[in-house]
LORO-307505 format. One record per residue: residue in one letter; x, z, y of N, C-alpha, C, CB in turn. Coordinates in steps of 0.05 Angstrom, whole numbers, padded with zeros to 5 digits, always signed. Each point is the difference from the previous one (the first is absolute). Glycine has a CB too. Layout:
REM LORO-307505
aXZYXZYXZYXZY ...
This chain:
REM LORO-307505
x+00011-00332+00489+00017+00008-00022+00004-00024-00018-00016+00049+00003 x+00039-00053-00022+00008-00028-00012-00019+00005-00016+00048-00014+00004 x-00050-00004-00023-00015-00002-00021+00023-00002-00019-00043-00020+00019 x+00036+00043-00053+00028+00004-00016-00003-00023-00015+00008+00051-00005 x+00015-00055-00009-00004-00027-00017-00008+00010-00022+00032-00029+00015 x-00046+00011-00036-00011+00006-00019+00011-00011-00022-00034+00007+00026 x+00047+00014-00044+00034+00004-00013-00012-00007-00039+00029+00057+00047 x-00064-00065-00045-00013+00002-00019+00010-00022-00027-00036+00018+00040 x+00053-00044-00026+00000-00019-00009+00035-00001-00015-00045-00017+00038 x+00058+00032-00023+00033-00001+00005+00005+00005-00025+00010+00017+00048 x+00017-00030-00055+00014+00004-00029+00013+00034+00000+00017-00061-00003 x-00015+00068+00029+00010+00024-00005-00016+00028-00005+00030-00025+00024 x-00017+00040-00055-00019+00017-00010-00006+00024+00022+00018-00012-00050 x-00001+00019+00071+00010+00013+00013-00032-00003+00027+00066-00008-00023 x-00063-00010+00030-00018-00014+00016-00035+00002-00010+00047-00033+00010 x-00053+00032-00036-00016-00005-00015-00015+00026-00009+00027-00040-00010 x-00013+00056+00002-00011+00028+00017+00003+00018+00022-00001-00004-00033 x+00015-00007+00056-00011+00003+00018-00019-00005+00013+00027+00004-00007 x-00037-00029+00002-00025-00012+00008-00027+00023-00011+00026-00056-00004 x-00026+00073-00023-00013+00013+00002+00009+00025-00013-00029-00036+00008 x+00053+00046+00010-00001+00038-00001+00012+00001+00025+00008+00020-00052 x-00003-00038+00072+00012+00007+00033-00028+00008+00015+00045-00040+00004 x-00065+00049-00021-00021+00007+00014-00005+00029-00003-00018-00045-00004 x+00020+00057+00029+00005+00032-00006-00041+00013-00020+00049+00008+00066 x-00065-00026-00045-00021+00007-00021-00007-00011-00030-00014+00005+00044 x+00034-00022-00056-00006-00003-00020+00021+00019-00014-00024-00045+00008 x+00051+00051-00003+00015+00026-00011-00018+00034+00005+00051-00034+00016 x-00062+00033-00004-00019+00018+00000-00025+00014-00018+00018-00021+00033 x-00028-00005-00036-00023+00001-00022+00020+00002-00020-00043-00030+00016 x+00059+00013-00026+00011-00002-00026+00003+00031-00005+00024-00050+00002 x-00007+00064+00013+00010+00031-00003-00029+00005-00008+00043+00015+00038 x-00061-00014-00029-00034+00023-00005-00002-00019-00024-00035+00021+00053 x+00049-00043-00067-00011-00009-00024+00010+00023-00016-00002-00053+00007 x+00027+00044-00008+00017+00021-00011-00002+00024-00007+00017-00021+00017 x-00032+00029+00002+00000+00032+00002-00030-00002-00019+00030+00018+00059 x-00043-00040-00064-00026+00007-00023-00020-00008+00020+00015+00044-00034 x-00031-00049+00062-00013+00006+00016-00008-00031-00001+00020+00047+00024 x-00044-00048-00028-00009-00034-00013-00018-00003+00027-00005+00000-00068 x-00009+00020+00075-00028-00011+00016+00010+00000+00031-00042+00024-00035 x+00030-00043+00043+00001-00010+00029+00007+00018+00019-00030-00030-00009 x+00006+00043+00011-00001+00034+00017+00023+00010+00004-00037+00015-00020 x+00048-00007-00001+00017+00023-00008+00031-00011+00012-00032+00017-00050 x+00031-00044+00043+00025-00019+00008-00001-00006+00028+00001-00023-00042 x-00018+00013+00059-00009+00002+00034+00002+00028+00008-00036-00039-00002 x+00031+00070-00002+00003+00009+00006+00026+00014-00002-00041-00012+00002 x+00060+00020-00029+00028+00001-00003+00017-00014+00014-00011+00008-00035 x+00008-00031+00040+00020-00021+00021-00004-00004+00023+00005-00023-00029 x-00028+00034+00037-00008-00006+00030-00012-00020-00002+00031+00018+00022 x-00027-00041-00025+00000-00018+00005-00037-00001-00001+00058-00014-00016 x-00065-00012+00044-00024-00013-00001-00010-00005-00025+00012-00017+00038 x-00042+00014-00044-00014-00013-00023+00004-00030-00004-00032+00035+00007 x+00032-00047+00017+00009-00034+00009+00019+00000-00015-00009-00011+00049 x+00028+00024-00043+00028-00008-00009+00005+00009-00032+00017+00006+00052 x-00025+00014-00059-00001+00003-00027-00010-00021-00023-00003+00041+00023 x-00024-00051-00011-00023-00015-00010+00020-00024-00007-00049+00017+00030 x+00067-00029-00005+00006-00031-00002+00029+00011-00018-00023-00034+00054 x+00037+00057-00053+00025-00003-00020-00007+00002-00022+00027+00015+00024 x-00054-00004-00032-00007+00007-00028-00003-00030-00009-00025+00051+00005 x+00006-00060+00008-00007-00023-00011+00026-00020+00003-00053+00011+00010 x+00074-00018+00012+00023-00011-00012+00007+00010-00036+00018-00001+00058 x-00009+00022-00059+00015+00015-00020-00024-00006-00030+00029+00044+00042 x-00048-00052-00041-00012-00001-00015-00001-00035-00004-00019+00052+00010 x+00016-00066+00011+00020-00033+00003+00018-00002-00021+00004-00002+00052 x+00012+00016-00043+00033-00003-00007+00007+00010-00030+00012+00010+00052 x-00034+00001-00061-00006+00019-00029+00009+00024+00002+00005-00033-00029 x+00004+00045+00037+00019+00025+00013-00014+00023-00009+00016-00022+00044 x-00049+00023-00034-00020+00014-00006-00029-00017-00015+00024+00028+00041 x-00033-00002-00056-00024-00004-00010-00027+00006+00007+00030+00001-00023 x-00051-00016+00034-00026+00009+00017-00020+00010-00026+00004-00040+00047 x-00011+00062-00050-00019+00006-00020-00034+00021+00007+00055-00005-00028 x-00073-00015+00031-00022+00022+00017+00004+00028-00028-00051-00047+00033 x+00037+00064-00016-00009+00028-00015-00020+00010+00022+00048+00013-00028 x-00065-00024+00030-00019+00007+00006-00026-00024+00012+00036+00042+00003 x-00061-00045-00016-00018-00023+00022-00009-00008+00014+00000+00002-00012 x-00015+00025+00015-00007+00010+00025+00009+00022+00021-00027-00017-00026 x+00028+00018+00041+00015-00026+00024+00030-00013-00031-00005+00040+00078 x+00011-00063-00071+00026-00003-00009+00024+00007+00008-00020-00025-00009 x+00021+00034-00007+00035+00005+00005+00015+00004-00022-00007+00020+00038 x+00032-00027-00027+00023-00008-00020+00028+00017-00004-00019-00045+00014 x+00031+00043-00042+00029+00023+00012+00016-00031-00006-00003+00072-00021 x+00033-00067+00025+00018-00009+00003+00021+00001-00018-00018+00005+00035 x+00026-00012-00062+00021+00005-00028+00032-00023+00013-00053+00004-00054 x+00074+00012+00047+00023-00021-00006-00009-00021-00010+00028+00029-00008 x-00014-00043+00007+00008-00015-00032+00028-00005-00005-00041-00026+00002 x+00045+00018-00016+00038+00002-00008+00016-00016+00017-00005+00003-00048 x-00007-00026+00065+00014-00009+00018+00006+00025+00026-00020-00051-00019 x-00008+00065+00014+00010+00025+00022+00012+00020-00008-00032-00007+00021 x+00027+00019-00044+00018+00019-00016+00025-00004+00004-00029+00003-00033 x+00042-00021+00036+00022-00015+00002+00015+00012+00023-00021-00041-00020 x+00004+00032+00041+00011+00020+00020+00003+00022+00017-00001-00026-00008 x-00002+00039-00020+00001+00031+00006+00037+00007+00006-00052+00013-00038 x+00070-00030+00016+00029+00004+00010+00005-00006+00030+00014-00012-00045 x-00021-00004+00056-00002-00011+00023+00000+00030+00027-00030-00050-00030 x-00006+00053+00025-00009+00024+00017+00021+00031-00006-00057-00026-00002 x+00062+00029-00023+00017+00022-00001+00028-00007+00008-00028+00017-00034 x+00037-00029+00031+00033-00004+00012-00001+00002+00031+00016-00037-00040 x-00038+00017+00059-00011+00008+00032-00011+00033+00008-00018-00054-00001 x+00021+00070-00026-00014+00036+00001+00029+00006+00004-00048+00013-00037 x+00066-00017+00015+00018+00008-00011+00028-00012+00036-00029-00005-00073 x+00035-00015+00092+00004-00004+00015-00008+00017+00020+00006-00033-00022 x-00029+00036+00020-00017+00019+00025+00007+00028+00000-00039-00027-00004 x+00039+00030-00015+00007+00029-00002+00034+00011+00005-00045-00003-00036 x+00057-00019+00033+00034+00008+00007+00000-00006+00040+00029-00025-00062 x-00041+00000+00061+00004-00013+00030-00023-00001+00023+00028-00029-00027 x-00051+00036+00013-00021-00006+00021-00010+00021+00018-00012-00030-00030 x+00026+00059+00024+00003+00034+00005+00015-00001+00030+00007+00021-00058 x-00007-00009+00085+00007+00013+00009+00017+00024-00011-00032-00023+00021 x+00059+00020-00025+00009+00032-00014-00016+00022+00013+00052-00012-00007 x-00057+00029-00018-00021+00025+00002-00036+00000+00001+00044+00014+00025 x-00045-00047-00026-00027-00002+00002-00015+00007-00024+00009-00032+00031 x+00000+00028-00052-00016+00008-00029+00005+00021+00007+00004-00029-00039 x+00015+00049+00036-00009+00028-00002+00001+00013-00031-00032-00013+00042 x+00020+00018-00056+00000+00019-00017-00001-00035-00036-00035+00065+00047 x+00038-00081-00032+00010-00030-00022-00027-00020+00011+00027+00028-00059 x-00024-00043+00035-00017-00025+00003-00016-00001+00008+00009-00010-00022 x-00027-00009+00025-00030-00005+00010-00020+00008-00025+00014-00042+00035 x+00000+00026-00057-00010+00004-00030+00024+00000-00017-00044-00024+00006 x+00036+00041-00028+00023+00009-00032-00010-00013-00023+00011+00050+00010 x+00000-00066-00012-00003-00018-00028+00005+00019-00024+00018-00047+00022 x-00030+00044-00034+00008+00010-00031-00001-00017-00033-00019+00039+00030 x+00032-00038-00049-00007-00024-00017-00014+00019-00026+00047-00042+00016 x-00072+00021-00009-00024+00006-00024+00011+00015-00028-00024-00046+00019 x+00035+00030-00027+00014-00001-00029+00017+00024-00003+00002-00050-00002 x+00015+00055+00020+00016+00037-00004+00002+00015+00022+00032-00012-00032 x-00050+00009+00054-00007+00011+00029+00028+00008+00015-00047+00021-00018 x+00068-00039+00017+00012+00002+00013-00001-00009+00027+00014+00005-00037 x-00008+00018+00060+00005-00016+00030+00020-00018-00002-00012+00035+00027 x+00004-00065-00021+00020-00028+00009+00008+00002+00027-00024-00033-00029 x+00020+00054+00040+00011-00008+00033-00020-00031+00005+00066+00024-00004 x-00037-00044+00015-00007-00020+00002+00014-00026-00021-00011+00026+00048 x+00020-00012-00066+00010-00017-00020-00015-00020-00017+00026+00035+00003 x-00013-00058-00016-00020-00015-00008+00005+00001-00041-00002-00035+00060 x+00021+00055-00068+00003+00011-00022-00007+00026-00005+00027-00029+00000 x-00041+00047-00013-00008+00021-00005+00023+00022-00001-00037-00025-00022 x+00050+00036+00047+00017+00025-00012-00002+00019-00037-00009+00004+00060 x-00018-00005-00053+00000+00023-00022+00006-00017-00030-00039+00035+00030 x+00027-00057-00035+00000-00014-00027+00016-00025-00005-00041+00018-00001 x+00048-00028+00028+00010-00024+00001-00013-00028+00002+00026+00030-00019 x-00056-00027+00020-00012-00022+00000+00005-00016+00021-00028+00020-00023 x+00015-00043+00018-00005-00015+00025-00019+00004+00015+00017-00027-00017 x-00036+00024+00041-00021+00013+00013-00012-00034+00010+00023+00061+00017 x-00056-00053-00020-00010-00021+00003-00032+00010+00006+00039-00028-00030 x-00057-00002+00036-00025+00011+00005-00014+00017-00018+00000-00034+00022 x-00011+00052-00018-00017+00030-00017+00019+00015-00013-00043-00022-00013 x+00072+00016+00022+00014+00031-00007+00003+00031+00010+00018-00034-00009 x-00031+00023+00041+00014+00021+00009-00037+00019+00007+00064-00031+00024 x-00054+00058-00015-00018+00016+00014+00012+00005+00026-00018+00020-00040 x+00000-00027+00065+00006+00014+00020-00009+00025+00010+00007-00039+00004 x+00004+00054+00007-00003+00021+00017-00002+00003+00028+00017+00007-00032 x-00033-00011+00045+00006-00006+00036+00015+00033+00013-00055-00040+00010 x+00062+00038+00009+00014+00012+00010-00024+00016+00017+00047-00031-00007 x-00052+00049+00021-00020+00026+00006-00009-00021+00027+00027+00061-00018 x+00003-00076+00031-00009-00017+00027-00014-00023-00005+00036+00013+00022 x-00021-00024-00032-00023-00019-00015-00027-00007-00008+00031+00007-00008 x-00037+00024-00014-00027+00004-00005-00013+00011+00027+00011+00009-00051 x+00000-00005+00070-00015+00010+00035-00005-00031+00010+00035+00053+00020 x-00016-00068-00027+00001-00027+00022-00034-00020-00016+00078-00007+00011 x-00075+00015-00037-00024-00012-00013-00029+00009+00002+00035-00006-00028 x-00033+00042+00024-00026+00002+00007-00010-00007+00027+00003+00029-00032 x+00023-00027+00062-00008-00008+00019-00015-00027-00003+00034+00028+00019 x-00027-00049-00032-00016-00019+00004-00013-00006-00015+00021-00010+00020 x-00032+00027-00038-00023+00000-00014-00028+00013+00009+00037-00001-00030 x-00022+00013+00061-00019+00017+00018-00026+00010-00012+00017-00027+00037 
């Protein structure tokens, strides 16, 4: 298999995060950031994804400042996982790729009864659909506005892999 080029250096902004969000396991974790879910465990098992592979994106993303390593606990150690505003940041990012998914990434009839998850905005509990302005108030929508709701399949596809 080629080896990809490494887009780390390139003048283009375009290029520059791709180098680190064309990685489906690091768009992954970020979502379980999002969603509040700091500790390792909880993030390896939500995504599927290997411990290997978790271990080395965390610690990129924590490289890159993206994330914050903070133990909470000594014995044994272990650590949870905080934004920081360079990651906060791209929460517009991950919602607009929800907000895409949900028009294009469906088999017609595959949702079924709607989304995967129902956003709602904190501030006057309006459902946003997938909008990035608040129907109900007019706001703008951003990181810690919204409440989600998972959808009944959803909450099945999770506890499955929470086995």
């Amino acid at each position: 298999m080629p080896k990809r080029a490494d887009l780390s250096d390139t003048f283009c902004p375009v290029g520059r995060a791709a180098e680190l969000l064309g990685d489906r396991a690091v768009l992954l974790i970020l979502r379980e950031l999002f969603f509040g879910r700091r500790r390792f465990e909880v993030m390896a098992a939500n995504t599927g994804l290997g411990p290997q592979l978790v271990s080395a994106r965390l610690k990129r993303l924590v490289e890159e400042g993206v994330v914050d390593r903070r133990a909470y606990q000594e014995r044994p150690p272990r650590h949870e996982y905080r934004l920081t505003a360079k990651g906060r940041d791209l929460f517009g990012i991950l919602y607009a790729m929800r907000g895409w998914a949900e028009r294009w990434a469906y088999a017609p009839g595959e949702t079924g009864a709607g989304p995967a998850m129902r956003y709602f905005h904190r501030a006057c509990g309006a459902d946003v659909g997938t909008s990035t302005i608040c129907p109900g108030c007019g706001e703008p929508l951003g990181y810690g506005d919204l409440k989600g709701d998972p959808s009944p399949a959803l909450r099945a596809e999770q506890a499955a892999r929470e086995g």
